[in-house]
C-alpha positions in Angstrom: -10.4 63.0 25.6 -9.4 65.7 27.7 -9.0 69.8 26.4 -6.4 72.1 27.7 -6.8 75.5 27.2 -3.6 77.8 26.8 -2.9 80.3 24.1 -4.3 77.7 21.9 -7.1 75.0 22.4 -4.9 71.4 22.2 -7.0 67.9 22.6 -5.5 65.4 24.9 -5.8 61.7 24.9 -7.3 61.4 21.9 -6.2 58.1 20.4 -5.2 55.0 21.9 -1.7 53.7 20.8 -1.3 50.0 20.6 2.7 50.0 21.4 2.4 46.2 19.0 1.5 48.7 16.4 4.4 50.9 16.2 7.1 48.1 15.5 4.7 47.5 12.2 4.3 50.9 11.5 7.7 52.7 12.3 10.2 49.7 12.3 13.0 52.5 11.3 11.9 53.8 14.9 12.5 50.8 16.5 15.6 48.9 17.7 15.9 45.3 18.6 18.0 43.7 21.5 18.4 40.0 22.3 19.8 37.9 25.2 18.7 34.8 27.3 19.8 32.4 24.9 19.9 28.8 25.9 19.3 25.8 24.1 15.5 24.1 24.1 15.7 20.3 23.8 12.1 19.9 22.8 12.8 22.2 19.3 16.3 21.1 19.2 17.3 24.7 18.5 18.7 27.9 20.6 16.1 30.5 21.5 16.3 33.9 23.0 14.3 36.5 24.4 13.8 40.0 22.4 13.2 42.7 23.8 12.2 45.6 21.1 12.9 49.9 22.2 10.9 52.9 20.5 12.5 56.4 21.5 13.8 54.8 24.9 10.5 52.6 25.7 10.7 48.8 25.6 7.4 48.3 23.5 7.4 44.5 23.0 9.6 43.0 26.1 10.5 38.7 26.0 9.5 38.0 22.6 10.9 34.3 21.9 13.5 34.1 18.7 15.7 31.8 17.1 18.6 32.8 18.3 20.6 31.2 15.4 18.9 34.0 13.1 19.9 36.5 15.6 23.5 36.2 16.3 24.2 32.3 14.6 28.0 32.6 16.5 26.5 32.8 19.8 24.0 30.6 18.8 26.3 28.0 17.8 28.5 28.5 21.2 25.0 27.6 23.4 24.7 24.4 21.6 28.0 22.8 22.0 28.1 24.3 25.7 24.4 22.9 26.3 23.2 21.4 23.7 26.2 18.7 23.5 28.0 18.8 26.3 25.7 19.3 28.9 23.5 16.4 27.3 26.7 14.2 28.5 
């Protein structure tokens, strides 16, 4: 904790912030973007990485997703381009 004296006395530092907390806590605060999608053999699905911003911070960078609950077009697109095709 640090204390900065001006015209008033202000506490500095005073709590930690876990940035995993504030997607649980503010989730209106927080936005969501997704890319890297490819298709994993082993699950037999399409993931993604997610990457989720508070006020301009990433606060939760790579997350794995399904893709095909993100954006199920572009999920769909990944599997017949990799999934299918590039299986041949």
């Amino acid at each position: 904790m640090e204390l900065v004296d001006t015209s008033r006395l202000w506490a500095r530092r005073v709590a930690k912030i876990d940035p995993a907390w504030i997607e649980n806590v503010a989730p209106h605060l927080c936005k969501s973007k997704y890319g890297e999608a490819h298709w994993d053999e082993n699950q037999g699905a399409v993931y993604g990485k997610e990457t989720v911003i508070c006020g301009g911070l990433p606060i939760i960078s790579g997350r794995r997703v399904h893709y095909g609950r993100v954006d199920a077009k572009a999920a769909r697109s990944v599997f017949l381009r990799e999934g299918i095709i590039g299986a041949r």
